[in-house]
Chimera marker file (.cmm) of the C-alpha trace (Angstrom):
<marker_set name="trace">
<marker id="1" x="102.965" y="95.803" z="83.161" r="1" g="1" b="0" radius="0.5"/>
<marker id="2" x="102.200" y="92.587" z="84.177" r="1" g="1" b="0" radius="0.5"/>
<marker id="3" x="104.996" y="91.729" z="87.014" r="1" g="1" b="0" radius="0.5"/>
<marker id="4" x="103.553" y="87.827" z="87.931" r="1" g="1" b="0" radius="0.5"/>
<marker id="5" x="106.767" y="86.832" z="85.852" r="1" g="1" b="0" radius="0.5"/>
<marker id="6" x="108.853" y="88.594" z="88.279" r="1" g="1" b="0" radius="0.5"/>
<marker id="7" x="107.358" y="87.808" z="91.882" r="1" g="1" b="0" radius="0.5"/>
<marker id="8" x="106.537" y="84.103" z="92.995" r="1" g="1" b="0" radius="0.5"/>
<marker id="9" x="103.783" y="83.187" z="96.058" r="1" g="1" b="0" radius="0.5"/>
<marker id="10" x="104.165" y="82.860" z="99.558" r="1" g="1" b="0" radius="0.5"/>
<marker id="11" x="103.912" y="79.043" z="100.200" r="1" g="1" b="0" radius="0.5"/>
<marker id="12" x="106.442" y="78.520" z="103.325" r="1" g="1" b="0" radius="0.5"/>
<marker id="13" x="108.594" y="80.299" z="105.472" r="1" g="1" b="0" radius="0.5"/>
<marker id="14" x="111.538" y="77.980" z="103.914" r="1" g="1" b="0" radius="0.5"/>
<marker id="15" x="110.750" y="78.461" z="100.907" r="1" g="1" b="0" radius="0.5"/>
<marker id="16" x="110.684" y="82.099" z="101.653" r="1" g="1" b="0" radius="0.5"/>
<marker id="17" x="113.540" y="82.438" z="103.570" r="1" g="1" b="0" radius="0.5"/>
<marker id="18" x="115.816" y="79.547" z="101.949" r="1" g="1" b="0" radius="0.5"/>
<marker id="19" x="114.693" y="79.045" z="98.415" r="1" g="1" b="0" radius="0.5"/>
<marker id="20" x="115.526" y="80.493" z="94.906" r="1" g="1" b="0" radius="0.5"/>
<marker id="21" x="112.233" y="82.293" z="94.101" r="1" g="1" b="0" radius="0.5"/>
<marker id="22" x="111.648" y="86.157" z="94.309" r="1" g="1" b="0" radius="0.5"/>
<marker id="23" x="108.241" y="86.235" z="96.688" r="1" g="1" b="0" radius="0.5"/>
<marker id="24" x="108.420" y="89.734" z="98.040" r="1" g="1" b="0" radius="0.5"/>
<marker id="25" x="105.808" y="90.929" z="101.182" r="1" g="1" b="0" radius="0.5"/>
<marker id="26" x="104.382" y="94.189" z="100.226" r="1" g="1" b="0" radius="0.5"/>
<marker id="27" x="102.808" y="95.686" z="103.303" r="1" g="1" b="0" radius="0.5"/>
<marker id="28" x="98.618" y="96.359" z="103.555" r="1" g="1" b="0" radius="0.5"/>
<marker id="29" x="99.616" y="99.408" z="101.478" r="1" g="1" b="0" radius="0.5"/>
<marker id="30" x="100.988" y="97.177" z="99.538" r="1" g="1" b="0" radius="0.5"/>
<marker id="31" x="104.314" y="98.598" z="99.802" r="1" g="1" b="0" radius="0.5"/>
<marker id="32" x="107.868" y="97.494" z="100.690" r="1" g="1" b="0" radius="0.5"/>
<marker id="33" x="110.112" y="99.473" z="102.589" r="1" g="1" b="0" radius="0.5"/>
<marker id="34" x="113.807" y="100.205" z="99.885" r="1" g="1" b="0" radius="0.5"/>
<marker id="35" x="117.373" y="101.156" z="101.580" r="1" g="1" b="0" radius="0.5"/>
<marker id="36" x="119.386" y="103.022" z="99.056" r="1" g="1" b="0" radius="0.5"/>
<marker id="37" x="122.588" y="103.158" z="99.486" r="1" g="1" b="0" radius="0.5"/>
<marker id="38" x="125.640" y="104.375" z="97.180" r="1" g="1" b="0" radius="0.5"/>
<marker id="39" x="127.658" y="101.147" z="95.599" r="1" g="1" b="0" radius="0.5"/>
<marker id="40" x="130.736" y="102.551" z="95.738" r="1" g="1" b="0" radius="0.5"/>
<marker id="41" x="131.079" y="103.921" z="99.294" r="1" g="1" b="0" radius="0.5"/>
<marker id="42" x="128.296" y="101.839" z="101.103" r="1" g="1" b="0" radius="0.5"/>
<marker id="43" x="126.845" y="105.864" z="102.516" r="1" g="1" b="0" radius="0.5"/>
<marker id="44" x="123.107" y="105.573" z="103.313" r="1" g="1" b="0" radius="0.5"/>
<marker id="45" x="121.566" y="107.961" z="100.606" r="1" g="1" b="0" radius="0.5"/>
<marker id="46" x="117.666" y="107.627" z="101.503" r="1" g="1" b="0" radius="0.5"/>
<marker id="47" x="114.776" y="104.890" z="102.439" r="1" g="1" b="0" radius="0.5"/>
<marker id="48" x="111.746" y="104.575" z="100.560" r="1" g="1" b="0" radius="0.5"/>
<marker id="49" x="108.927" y="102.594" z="99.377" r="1" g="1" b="0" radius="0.5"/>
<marker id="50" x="108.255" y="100.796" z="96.450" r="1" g="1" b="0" radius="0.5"/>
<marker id="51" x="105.022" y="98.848" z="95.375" r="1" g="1" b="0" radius="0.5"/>
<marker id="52" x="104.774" y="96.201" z="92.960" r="1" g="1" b="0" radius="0.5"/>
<marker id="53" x="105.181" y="97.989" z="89.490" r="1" g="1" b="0" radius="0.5"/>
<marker id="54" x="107.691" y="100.323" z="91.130" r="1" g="1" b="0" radius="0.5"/>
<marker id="55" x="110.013" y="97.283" z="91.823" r="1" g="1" b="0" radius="0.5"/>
<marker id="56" x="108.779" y="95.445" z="88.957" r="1" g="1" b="0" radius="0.5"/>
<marker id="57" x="110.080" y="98.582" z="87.531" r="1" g="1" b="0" radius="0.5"/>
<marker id="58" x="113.441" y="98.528" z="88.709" r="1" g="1" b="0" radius="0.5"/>
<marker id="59" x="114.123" y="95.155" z="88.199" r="1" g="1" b="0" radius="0.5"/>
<marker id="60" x="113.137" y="95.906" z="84.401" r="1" g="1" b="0" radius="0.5"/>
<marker id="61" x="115.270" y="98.867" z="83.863" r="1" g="1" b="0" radius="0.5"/>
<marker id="62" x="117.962" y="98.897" z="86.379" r="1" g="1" b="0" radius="0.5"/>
<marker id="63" x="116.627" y="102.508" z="87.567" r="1" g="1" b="0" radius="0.5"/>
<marker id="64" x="115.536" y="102.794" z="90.467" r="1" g="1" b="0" radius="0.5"/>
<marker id="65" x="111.622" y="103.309" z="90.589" r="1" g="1" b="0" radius="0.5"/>
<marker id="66" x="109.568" y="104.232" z="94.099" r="1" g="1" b="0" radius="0.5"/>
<marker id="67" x="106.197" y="104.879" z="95.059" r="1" g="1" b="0" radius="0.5"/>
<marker id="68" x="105.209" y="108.294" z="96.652" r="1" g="1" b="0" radius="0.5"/>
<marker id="69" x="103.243" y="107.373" z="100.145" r="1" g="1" b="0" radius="0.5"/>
<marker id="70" x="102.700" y="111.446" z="99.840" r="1" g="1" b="0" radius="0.5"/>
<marker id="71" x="101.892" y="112.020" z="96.447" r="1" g="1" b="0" radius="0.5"/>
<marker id="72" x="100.448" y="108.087" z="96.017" r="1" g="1" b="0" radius="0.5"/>
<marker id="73" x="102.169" y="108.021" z="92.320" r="1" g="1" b="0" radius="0.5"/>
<marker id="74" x="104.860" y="105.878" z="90.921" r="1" g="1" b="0" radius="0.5"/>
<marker id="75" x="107.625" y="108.106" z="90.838" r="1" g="1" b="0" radius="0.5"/>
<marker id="76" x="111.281" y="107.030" z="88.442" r="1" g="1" b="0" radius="0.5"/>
<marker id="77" x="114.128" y="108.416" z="90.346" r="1" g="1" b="0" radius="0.5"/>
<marker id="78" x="115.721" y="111.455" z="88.803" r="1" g="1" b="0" radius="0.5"/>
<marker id="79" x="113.491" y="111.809" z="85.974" r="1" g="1" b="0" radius="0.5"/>
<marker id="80" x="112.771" y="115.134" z="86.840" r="1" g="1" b="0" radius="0.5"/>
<marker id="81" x="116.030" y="116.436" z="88.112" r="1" g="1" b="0" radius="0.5"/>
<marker id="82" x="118.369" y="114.272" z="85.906" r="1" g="1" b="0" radius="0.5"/>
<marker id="83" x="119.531" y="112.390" z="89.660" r="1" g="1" b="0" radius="0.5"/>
<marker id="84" x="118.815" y="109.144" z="87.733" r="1" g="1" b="0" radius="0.5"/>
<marker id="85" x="119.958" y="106.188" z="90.437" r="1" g="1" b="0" radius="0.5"/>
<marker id="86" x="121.405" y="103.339" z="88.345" r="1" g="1" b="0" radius="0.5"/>
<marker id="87" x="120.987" y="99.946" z="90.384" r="1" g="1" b="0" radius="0.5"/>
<marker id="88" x="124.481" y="98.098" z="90.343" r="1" g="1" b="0" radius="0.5"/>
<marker id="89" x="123.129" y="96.002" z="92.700" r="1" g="1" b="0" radius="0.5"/>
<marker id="90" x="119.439" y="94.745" z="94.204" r="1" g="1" b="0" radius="0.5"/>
<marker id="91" x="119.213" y="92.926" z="97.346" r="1" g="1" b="0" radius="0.5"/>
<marker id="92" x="116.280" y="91.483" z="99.092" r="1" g="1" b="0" radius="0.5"/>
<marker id="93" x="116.260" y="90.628" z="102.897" r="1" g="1" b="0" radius="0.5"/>
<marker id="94" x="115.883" y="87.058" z="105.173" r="1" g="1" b="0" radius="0.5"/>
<marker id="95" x="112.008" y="87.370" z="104.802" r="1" g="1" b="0" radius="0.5"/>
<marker id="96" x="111.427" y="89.438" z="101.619" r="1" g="1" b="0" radius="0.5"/>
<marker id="97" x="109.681" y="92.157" z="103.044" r="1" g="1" b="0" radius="0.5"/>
<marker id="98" x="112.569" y="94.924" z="102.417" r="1" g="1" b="0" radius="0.5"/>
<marker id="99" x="115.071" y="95.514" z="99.526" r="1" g="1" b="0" radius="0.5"/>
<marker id="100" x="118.177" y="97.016" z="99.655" r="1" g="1" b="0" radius="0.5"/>
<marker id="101" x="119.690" y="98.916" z="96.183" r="1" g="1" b="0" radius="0.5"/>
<marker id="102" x="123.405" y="100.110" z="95.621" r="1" g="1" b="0" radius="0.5"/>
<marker id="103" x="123.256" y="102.986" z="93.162" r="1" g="1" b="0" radius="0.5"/>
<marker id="104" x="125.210" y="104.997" z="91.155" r="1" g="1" b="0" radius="0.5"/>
<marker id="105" x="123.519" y="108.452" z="90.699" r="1" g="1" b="0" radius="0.5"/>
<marker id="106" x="123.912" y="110.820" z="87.756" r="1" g="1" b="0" radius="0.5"/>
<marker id="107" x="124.903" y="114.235" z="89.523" r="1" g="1" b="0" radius="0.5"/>
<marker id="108" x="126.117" y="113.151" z="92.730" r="1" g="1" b="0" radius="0.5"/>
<marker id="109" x="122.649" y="114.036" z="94.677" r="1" g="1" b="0" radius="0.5"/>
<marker id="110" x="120.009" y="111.949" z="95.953" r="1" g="1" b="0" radius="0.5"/>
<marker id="111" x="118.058" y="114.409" z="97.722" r="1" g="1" b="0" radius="0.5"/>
<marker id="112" x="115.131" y="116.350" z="96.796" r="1" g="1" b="0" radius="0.5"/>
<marker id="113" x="116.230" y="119.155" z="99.329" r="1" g="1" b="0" radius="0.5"/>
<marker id="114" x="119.484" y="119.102" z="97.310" r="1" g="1" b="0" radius="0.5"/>
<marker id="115" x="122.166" y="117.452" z="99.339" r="1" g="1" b="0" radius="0.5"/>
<marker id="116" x="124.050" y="114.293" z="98.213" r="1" g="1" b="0" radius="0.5"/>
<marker id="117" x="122.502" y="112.177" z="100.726" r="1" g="1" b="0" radius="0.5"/>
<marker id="118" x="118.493" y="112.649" z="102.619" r="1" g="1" b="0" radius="0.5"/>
<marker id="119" x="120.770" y="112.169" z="106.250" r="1" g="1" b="0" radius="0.5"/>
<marker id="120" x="121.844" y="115.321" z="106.140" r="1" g="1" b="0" radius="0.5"/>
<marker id="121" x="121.355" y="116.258" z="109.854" r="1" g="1" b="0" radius="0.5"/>
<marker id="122" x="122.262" y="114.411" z="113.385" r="1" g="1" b="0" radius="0.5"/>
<marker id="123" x="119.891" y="114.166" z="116.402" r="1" g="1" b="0" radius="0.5"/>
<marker id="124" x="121.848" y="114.564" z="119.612" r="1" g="1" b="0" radius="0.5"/>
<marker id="125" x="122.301" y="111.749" z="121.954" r="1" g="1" b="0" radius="0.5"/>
<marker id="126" x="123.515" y="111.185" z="125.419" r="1" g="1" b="0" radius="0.5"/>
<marker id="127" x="124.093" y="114.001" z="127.885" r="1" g="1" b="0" radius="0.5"/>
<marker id="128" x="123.488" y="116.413" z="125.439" r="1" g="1" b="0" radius="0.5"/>
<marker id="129" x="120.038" y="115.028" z="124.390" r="1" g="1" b="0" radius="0.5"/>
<marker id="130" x="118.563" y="114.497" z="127.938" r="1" g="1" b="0" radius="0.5"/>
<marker id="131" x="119.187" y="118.482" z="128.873" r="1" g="1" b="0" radius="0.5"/>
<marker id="132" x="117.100" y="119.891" z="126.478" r="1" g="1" b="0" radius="0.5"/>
<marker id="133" x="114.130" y="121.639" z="127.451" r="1" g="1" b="0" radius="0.5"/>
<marker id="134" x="112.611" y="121.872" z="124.149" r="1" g="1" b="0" radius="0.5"/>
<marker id="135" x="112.639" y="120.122" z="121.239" r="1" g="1" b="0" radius="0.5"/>
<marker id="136" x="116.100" y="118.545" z="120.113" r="1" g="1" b="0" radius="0.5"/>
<marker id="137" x="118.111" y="120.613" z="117.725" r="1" g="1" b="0" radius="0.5"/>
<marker id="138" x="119.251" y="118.761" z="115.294" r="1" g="1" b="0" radius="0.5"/>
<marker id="139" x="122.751" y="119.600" z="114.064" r="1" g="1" b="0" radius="0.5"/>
<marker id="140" x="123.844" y="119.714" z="109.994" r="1" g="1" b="0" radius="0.5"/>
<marker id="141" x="126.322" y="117.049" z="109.476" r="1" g="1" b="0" radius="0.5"/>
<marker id="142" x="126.109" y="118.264" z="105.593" r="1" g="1" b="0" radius="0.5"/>
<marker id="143" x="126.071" y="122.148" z="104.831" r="1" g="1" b="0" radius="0.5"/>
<marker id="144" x="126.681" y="122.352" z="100.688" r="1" g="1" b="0" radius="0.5"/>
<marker id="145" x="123.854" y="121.641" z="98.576" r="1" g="1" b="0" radius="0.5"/>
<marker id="146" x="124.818" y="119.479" z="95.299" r="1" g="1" b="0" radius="0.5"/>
<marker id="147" x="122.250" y="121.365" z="93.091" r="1" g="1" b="0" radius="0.5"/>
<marker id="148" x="119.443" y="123.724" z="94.117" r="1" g="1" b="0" radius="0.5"/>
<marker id="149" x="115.981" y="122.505" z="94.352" r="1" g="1" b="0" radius="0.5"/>
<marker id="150" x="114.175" y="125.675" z="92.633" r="1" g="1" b="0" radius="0.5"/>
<marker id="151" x="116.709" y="125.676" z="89.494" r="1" g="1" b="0" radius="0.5"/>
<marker id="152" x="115.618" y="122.279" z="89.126" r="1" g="1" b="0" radius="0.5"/>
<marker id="153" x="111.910" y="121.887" z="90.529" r="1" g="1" b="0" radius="0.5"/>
<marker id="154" x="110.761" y="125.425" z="89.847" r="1" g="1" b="0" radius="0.5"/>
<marker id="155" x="108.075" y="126.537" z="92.965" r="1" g="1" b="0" radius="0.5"/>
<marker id="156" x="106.489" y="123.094" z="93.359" r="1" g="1" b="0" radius="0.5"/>
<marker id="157" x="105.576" y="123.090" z="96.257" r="1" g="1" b="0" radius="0.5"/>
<marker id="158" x="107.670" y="120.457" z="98.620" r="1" g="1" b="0" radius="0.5"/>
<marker id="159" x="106.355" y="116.616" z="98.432" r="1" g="1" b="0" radius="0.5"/>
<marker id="160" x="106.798" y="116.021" z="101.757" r="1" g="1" b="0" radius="0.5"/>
<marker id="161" x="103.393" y="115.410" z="104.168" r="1" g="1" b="0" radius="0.5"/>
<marker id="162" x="103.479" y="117.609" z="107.610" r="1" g="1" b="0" radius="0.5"/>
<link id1="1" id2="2" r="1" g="1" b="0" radius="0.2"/>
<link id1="2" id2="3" r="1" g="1" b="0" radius="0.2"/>
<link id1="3" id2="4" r="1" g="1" b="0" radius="0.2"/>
<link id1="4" id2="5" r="1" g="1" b="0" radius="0.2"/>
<link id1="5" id2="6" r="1" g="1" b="0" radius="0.2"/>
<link id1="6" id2="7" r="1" g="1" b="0" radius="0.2"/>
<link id1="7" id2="8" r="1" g="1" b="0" radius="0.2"/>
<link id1="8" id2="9" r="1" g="1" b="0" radius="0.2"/>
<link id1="9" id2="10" r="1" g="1" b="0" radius="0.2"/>
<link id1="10" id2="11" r="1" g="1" b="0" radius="0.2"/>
<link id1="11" id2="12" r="1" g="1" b="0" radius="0.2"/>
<link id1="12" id2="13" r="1" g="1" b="0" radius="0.2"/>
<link id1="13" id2="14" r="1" g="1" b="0" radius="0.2"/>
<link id1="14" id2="15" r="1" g="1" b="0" radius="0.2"/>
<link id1="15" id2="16" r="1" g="1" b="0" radius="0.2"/>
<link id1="16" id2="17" r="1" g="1" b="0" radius="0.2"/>
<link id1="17" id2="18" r="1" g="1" b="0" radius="0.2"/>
<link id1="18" id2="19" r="1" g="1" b="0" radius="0.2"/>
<link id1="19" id2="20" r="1" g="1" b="0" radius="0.2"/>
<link id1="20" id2="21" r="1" g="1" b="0" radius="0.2"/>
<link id1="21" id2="22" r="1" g="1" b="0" radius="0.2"/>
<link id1="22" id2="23" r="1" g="1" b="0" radius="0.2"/>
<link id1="23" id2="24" r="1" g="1" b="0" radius="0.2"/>
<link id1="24" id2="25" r="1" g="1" b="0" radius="0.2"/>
<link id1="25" id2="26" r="1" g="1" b="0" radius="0.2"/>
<link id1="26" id2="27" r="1" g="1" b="0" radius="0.2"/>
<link id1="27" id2="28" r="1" g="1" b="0" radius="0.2"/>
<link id1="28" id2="29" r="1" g="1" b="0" radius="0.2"/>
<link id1="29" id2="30" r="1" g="1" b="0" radius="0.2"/>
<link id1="30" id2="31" r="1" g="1" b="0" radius="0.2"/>
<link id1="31" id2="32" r="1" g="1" b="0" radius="0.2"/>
<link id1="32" id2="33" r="1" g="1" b="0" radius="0.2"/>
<link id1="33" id2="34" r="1" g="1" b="0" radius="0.2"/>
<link id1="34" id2="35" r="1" g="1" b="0" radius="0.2"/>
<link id1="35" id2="36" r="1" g="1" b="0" radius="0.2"/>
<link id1="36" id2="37" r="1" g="1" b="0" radius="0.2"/>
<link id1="37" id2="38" r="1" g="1" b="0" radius="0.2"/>
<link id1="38" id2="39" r="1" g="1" b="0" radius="0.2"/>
<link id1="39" id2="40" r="1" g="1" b="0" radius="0.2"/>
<link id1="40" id2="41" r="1" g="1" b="0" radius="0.2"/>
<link id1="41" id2="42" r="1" g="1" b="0" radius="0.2"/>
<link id1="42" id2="43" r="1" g="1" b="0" radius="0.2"/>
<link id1="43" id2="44" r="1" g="1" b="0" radius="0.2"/>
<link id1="44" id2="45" r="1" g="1" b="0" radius="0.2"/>
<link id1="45" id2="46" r="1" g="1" b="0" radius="0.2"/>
<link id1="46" id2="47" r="1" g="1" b="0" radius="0.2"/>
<link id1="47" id2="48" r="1" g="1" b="0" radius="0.2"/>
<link id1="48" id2="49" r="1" g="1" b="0" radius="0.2"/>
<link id1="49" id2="50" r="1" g="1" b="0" radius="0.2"/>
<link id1="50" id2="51" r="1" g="1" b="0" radius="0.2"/>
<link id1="51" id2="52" r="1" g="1" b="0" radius="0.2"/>
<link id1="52" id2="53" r="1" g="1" b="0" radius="0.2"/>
<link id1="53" id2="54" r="1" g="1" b="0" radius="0.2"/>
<link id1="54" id2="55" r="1" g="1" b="0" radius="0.2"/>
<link id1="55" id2="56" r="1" g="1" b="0" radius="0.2"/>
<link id1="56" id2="57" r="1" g="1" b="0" radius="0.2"/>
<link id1="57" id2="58" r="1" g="1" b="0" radius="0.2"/>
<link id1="58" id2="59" r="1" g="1" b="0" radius="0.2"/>
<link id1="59" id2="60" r="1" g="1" b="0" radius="0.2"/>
<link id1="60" id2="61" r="1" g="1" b="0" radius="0.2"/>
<link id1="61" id2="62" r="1" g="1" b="0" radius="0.2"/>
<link id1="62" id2="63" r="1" g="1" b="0" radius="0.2"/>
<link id1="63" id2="64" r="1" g="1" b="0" radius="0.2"/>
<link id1="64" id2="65" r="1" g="1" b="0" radius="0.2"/>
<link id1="65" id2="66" r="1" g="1" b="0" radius="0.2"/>
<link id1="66" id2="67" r="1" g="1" b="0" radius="0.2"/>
<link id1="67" id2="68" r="1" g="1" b="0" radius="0.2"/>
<link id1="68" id2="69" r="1" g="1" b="0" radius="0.2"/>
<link id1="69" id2="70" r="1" g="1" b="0" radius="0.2"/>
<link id1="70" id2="71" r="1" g="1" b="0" radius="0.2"/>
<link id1="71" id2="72" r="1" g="1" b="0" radius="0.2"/>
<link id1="72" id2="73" r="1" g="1" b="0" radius="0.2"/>
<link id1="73" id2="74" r="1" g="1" b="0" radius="0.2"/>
<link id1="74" id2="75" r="1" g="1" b="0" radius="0.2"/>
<link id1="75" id2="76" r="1" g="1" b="0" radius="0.2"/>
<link id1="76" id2="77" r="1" g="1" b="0" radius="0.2"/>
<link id1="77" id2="78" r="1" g="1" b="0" radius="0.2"/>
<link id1="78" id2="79" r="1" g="1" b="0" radius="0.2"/>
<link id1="79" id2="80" r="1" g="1" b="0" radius="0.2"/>
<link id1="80" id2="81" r="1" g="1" b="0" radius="0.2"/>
<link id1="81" id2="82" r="1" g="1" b="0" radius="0.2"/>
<link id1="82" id2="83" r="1" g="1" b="0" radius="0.2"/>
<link id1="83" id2="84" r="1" g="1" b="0" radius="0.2"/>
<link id1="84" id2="85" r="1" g="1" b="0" radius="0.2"/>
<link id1="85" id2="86" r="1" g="1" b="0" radius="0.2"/>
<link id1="86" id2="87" r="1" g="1" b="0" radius="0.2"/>
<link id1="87" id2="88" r="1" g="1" b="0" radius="0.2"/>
<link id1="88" id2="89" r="1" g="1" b="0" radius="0.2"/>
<link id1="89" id2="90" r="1" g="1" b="0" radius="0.2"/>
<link id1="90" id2="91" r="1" g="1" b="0" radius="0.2"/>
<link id1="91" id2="92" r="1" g="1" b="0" radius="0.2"/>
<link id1="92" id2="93" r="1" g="1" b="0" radius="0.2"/>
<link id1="93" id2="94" r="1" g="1" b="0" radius="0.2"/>
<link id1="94" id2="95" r="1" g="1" b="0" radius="0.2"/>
<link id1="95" id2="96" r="1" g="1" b="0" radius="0.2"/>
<link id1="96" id2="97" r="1" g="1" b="0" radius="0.2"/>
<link id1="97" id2="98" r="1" g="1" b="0" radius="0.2"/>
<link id1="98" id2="99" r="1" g="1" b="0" radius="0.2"/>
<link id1="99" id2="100" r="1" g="1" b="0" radius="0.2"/>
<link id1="100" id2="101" r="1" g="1" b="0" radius="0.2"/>
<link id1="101" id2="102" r="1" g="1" b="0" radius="0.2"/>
<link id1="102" id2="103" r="1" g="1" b="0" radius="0.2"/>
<link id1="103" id2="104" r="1" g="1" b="0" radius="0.2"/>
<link id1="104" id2="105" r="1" g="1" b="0" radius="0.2"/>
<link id1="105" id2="106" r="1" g="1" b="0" radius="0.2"/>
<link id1="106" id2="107" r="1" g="1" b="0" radius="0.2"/>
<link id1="107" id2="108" r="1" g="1" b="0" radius="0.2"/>
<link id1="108" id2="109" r="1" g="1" b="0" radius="0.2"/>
<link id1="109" id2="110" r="1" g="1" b="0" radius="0.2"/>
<link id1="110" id2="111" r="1" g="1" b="0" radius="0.2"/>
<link id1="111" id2="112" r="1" g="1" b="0" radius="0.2"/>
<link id1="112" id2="113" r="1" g="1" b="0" radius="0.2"/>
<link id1="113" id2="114" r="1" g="1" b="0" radius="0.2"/>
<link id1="114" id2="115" r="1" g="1" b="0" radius="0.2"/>
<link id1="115" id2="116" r="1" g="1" b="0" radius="0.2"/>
<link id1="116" id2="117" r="1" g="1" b="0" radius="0.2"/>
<link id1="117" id2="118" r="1" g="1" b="0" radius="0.2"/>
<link id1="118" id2="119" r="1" g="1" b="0" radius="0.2"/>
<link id1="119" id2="120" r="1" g="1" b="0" radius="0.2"/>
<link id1="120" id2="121" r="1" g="1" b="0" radius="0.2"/>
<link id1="121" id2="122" r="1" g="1" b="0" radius="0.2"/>
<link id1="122" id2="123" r="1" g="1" b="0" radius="0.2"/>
<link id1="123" id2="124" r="1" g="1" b="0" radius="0.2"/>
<link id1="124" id2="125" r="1" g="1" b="0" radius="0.2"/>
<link id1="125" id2="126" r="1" g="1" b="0" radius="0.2"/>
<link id1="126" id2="127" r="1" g="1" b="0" radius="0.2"/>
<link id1="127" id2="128" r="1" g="1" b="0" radius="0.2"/>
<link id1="128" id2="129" r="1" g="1" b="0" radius="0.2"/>
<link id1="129" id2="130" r="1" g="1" b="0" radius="0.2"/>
<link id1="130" id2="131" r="1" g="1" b="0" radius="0.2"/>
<link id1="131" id2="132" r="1" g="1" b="0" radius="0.2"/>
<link id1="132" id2="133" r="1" g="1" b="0" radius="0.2"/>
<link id1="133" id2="134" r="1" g="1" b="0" radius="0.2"/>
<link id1="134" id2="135" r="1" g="1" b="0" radius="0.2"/>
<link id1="135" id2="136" r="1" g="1" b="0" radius="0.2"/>
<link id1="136" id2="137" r="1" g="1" b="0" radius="0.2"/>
<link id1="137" id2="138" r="1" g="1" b="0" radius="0.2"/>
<link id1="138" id2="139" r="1" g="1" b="0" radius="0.2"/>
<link id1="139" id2="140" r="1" g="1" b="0" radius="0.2"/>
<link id1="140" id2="141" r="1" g="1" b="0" radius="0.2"/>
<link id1="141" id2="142" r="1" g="1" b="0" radius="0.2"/>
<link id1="142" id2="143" r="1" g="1" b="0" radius="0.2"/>
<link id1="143" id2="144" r="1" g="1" b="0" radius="0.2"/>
<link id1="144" id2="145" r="1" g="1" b="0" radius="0.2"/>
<link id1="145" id2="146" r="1" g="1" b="0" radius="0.2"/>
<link id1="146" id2="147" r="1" g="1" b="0" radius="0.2"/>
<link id1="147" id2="148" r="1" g="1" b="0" radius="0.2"/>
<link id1="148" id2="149" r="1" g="1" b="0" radius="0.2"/>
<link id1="149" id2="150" r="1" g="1" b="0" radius="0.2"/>
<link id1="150" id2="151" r="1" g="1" b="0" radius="0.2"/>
<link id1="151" id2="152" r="1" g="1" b="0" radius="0.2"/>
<link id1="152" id2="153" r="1" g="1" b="0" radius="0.2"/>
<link id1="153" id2="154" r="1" g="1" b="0" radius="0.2"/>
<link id1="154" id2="155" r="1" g="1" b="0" radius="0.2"/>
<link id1="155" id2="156" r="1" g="1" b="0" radius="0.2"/>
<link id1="156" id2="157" r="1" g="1" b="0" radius="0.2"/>
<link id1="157" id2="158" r="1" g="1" b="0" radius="0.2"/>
<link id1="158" id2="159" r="1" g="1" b="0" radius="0.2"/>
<link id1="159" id2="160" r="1" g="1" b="0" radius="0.2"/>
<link id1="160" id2="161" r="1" g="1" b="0" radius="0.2"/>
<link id1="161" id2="162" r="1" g="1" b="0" radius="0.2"/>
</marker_set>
């Protein structure tokens, strides 16, 4: 896919910041940090990466596309698992060096682990937080999974690094 159509060069920080053409910063990974977030409700679903042909990707399809730091592939969202996130909208911050899509997802889930949303927990703060002798617990603000993992992804093992 050849995706110099799609993204312009850096030339000024106006230009960047102020003008009409798409010239994203991809990290020295060559990556771009992506905020996902549902377009009806405006709930945080999950952050990820994308790198050129995954975004190149998205903006070709309207499916959201990301690149797996863990696995190091191009991965399209739900194509597995049937979660497909349709982009209803595709944002792109001040600087271009972070994009923001509203999705619609197929299933309701957007989580590997099988909950709607990857927040599915809450650190402590305050009080709380600064009596803890051990590590923090972290407390489930979501308990019902929308599908379970194995059903869908067999015994693969998990994609996350430790």
């Amino acid at each position: 896919m050849d995706t110099s159509s799609f993204f312009g060069s850096r030339r000024t920080i106006e230009q960047v910041e102020e003008g009409t053409e798409l010239a994203p910063r991809f990290d020295e990974q060559g990556l771009i940090p992506a905020v996902t977030t549902d377009h009806a409700t405006g709930e945080l679903l999950m952050v990820g990466y994308m790198n050129r042909e995954a975004l190149a990707r998205t903006i070709e399809t309207g499916e959201a596309h990301y690149f797996s730091r863990s696995r190091q592939v191009l991965w399209h969202k739900g194509a597995t698992s049937g979660l497909v996130q349709r982009v209803k909208a595709l944002l792109i911050d001040d600087d271009q060096d972070c994009v923001w899509l509203r999705v619609e997802t197929a299933g309701g889930a957007n989580c590997h682990v099988g909950y709607r949303s990857c927040f599915y927990r809450e650190i402590p703060l305050g009080p709380a937080a600064g009596q803890a002798t051990g590590p923090l617990l972290l407390r489930f603000t979501d308990t019902e999974k929308v599908f379970d993992p194995k059903l869908v992804y067999g015994d693969a093992p998990n994609p996350t690094k430790l």
